[in-house]
Structure formats: structure tokens, C-alpha cells
Kinemage of the C-alpha trace (Angstrom):
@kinemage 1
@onewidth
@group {chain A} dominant
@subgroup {mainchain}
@vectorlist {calphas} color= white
{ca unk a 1} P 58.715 -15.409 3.295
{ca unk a 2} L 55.862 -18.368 2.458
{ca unk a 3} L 54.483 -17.911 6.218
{ca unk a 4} L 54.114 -13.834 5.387
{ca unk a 5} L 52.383 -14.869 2.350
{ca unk a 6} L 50.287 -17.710 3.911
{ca unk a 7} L 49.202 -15.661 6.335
{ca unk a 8} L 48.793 -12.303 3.995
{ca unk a 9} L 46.369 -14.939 2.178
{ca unk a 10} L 44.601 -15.838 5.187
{ca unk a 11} L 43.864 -12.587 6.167
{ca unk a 12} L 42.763 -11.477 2.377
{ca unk a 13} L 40.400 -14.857 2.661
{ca unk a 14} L 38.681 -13.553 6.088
{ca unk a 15} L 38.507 -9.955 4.691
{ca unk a 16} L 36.699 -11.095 1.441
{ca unk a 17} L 34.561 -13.541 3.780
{ca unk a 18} L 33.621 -10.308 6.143
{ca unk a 19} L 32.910 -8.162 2.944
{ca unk a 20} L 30.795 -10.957 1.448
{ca unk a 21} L 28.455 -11.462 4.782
{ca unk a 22} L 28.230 -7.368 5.130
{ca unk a 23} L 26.850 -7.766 1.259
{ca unk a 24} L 24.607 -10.637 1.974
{ca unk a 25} L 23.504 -8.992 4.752
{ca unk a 26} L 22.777 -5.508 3.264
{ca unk a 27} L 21.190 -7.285 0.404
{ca unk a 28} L 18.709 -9.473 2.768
{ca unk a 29} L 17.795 -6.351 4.545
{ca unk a 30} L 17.440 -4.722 0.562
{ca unk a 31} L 15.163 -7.247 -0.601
{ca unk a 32} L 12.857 -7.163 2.798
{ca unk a 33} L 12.133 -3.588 2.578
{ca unk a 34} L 11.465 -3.834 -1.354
{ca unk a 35} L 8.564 -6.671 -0.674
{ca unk a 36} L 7.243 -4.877 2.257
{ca unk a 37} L 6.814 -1.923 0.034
{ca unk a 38} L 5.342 -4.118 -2.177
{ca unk a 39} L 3.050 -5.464 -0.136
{ca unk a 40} L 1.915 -1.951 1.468
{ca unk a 41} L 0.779 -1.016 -2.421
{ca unk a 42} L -0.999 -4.338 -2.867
{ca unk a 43} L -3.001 -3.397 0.407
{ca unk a 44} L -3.345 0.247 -0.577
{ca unk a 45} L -4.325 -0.662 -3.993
{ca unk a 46} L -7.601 -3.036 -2.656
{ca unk a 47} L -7.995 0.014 0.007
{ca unk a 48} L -8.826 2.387 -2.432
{ca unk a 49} L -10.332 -0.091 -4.966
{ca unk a 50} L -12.878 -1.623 -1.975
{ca unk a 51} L -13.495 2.668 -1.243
{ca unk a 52} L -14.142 2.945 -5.001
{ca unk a 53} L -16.823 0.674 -5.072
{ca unk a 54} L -18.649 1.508 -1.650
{ca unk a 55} L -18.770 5.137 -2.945
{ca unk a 56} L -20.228 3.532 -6.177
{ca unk a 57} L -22.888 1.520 -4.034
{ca unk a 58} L -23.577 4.223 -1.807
{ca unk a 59} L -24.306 6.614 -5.272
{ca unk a 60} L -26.786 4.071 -6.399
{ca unk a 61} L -28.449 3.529 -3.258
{ca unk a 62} L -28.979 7.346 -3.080
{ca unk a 63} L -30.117 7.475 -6.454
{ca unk a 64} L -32.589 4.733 -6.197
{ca unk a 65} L -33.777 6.371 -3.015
{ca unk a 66} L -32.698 3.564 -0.699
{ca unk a 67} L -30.419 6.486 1.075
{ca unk a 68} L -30.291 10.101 1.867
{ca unk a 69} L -27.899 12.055 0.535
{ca unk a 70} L -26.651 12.916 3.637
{ca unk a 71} L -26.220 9.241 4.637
{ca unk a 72} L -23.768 8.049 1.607
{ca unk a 73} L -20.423 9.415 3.117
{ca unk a 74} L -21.968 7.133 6.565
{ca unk a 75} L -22.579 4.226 4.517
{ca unk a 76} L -18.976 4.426 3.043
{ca unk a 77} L -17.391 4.970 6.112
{ca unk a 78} L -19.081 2.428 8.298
{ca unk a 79} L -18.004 -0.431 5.607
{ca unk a 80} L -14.490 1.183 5.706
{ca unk a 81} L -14.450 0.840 9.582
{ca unk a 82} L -15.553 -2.929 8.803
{ca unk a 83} L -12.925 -3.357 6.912
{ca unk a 84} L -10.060 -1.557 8.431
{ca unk a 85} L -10.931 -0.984 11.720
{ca unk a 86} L -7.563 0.260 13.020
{ca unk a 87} L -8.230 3.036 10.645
{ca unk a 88} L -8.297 6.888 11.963
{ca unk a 89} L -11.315 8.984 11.018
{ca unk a 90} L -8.842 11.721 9.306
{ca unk a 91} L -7.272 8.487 6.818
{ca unk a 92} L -11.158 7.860 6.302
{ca unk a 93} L -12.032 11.142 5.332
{ca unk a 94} L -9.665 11.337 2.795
{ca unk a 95} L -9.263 7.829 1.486
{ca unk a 96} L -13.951 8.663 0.602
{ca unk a 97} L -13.120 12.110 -0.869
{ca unk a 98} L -10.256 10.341 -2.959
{ca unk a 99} L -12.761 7.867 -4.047
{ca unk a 100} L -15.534 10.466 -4.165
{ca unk a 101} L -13.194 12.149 -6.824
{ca unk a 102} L -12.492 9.609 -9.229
{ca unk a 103} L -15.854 8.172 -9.377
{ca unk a 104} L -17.327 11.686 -10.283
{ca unk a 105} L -13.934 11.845 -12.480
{ca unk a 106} L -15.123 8.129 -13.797
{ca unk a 107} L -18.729 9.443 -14.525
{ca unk a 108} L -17.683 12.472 -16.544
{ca unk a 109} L -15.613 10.426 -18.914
{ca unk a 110} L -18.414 7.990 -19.124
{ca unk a 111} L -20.682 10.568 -19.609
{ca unk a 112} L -18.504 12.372 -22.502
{ca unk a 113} L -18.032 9.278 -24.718
């Protein structure tokens, strides 16, 4: 009878031991996806904010004459492609219009207060 429960013990011990490297496992893999995620926003975040501001220089260059007004979406782009050059001309397009939108977004509240 103690062997059946020595060895029901030892088999409840490498059980609980499996279990607990499946968890520590599953929670490794857990925690890697949540900081890549977290890193991805951090990069889309200065993305968008570096877009923000070249939309913001390219405004000012057009109003101070410096530009066309055809060349500002150029200008934008070109320091995108700088940037991020692995980046397609479709994600281009709409990371300027996103930017193009909140500046003239930005502008109207600034212009209403």
C-alpha cells in the first residue's frame, strides 16, 4: 500500500511539474505578444506624430510661398519614405490624409477658441 501511494505521489509531483511548465510557457509566450503590441503602438504613435508635423511644415512652407500647393502632399511623402522606407505608397497615402485630417481638425479648434 505505501509503494501505491509513493508512486501515486510521484506521478501527482510530475503532473503538477508538466502543468506548471505548460503555464510558464503559455505565460512567456503571453507576455511576448503583449510587449510586441506594445512596441508596434510606440512606433505607430511617432509614425503618425513625425506625419503630423511634416504635414504641419509642409502647410507653412506653402503658406509662406516656399511650396506649391501641389507640392505639400510630395514634401510629406518624400520625408515619410526617409523615414520608413519599407513603407508602401497605399500606407503613405493614408497615414498624410490621416494627418492631413487632424491638422485641419487641429486648426479649426484653434481657430474657434
Amino acid at each position: 500500500m505505501d509503494s501505491f501511494l509513493e508512486a501515486s505521489g510521484q506521478t501527482l509531483m510530475a503532473v503538477a511539474l508538466i502543468a506548471a511548465t505548460l503555464l510558464a510557457a503559455w505565460l512567456a509566450q503571453a507576455a511576448r505578444a503583449y510587449l510586441q503590441t506594445r512596441t508596434d503602438l510606440a512606433k505607430y504613435n511617432a509614425l503618425f506624430q513625425s506625419a503630423y508635423d511634416y504635414a504641419r511644415a509642409a502647410q507653412q512652407l506653402y503658406e509662406s510661398g516656399q511650396i506649391s500647393k501641389d507640392a505639400r502632399y510630395q514634401y510629406v511623402a518624400d520625408l515619410i519614405r526617409q523615414q520608413y522606407p519599407a513603407m508602401t505608397d497605399d500606407k503613405v497615402r493614408q497615414i498624410i490624409e490621416t494627418s492631413v485630417a487632424t491638422l485641419k481638425i487641429a486648426n479649426d479648434l484653434t481657430a474657434t477658441n
